[in-house]
N, C-alpha and C positions, 0 to 999 in steps of 0.2 A: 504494500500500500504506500505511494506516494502522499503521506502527510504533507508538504509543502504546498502540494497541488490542490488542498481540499477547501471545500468552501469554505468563509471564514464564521458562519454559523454553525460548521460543524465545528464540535469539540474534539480537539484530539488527544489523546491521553498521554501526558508527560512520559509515558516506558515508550511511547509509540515511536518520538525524536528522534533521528541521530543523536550519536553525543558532539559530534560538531555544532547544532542548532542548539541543545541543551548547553553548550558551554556560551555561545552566544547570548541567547538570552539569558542565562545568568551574570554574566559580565556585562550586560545591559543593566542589570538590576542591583548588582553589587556596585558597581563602581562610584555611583550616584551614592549611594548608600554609603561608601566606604569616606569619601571626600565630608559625607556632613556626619561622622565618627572624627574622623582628624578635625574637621571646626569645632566640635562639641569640646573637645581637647585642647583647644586653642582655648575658647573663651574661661576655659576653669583656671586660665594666668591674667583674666582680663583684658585680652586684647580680640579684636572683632579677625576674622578671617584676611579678610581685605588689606588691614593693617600688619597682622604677621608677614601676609605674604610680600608684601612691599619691603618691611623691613627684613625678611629672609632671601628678600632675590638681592637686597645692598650688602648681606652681609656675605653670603655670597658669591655674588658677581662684583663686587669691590664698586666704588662712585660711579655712573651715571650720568648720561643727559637725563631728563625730564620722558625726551619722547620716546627715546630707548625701552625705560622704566614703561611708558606705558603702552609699548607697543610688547615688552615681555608678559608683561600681566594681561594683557590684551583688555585691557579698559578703555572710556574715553579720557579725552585730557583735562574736562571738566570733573570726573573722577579723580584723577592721579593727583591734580591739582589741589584738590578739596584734602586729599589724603596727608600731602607732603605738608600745606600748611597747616596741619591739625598737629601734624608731629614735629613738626617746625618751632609750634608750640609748646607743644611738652618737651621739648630739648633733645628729640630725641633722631632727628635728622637734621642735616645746615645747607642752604644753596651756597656755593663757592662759586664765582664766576673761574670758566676755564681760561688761564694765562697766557693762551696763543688767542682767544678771540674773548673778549671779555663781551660781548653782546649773549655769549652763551655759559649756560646756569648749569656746573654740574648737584646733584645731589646726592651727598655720602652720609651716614652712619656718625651720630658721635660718637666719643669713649663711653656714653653713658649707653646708649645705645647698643653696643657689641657688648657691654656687659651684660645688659641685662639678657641679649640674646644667649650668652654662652651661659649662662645662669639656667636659661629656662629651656634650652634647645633640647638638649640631653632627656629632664625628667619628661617633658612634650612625648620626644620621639618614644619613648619607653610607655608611656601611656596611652599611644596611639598601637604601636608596635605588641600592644599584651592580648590582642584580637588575634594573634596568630600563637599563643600560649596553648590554644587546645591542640597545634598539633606539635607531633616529637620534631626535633631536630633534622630526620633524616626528611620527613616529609615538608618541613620548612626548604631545607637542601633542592628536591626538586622542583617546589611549588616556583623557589625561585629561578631556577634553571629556566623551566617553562616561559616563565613569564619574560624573562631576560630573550629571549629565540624569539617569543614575540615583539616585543619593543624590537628588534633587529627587522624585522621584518615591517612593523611601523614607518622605523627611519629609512630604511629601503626603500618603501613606496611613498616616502616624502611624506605619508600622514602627520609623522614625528617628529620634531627639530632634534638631530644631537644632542643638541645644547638645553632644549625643554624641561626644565624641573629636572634638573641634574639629581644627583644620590648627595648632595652639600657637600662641604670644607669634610676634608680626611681627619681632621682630628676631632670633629664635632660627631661625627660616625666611629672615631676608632671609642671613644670615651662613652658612648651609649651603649655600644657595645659592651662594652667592660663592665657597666654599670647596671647594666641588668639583663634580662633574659633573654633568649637567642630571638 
């Protein structure tokens, strides 16, 4: 029986799928779902989604223009804008004009900034990361293999940028690692 072909008032039963189409729509359903686990995770340090991620792509990908930042985050500029001077505010980003063209405004990290990031990145990623605690080690090992062969195949058909929501700074990965469960 060709399930893909059937009408869409027929029901068809979940054993019926390939496990190609079954893994599909569950990665339609998970991934949404996994992204608002990591913000739930976010806001329990006080920071909104939006604002982690602005200050985790500076911290990161080091200073910035303006349009770079939000053409990373893929926001509007009326967004990016709104964001940088709120934390411009709290002291917790600076515009520095750049010294070969001072009409242009890069935007970096203060020290107060990179601290509180490396303060809270670690327990974050460990509080996000404890969704994968129900399985052993070995099955963590290929979940991520798996996943790593897809992301290649992502960046191969260009859906991906290389560069896209990188794996962070090495030492912010090697010290959560250390610091808690695989």
């Amino acid at each position: 029986m060709d399930v893909l072909n059937k009408k869409e008032e027929e029901a068809v039963p979940w054993e019926d799928y390939p496990i190609r189409i079954k893994l599909m729509k569950l990665f339609w359903m998970l991934g949404p779902a996994f992204v608002r686990w990591a913000e739930f995770q976010m806001e329990q340090d006080g920071y909104t989604p939006q604002r982690m991620y602005l200050l985790g792509t500076l911290y990161e990908y080091g200073p910035m223009m303006m349009s770079a930042l939000k053409d990373r985050l893929g926001v509007t500029a009326t967004n990016i804008t709104a964001h940088v001077d709120a934390l411009e505010r709290e002291g917790m980003v600076e515009r520095v004009p750049l010294p070969s063209d001072r009409r242009v405004t890069i935007i970096s990290l203060t020290p107060r900034a990179e601290d509180s990031i490396r303060k809270l990145c670690s327990p974050f990623m460990n509080r996000v990361a404890s969704i994968f605690d129900t399985f052993t080690p070995e099955e963590q090992e290929t979940f991520l293999s798996c996943l790593l062969r897809m992301r290649a195949v992502l960046v191969e058909n260009r859906i991906l940028d290389e560069k896209s929501r990188s794996f962070g700074r090495q030492e912010v990965l090697k010290e959560s690692s250390l610091s808690g469960k695989n």
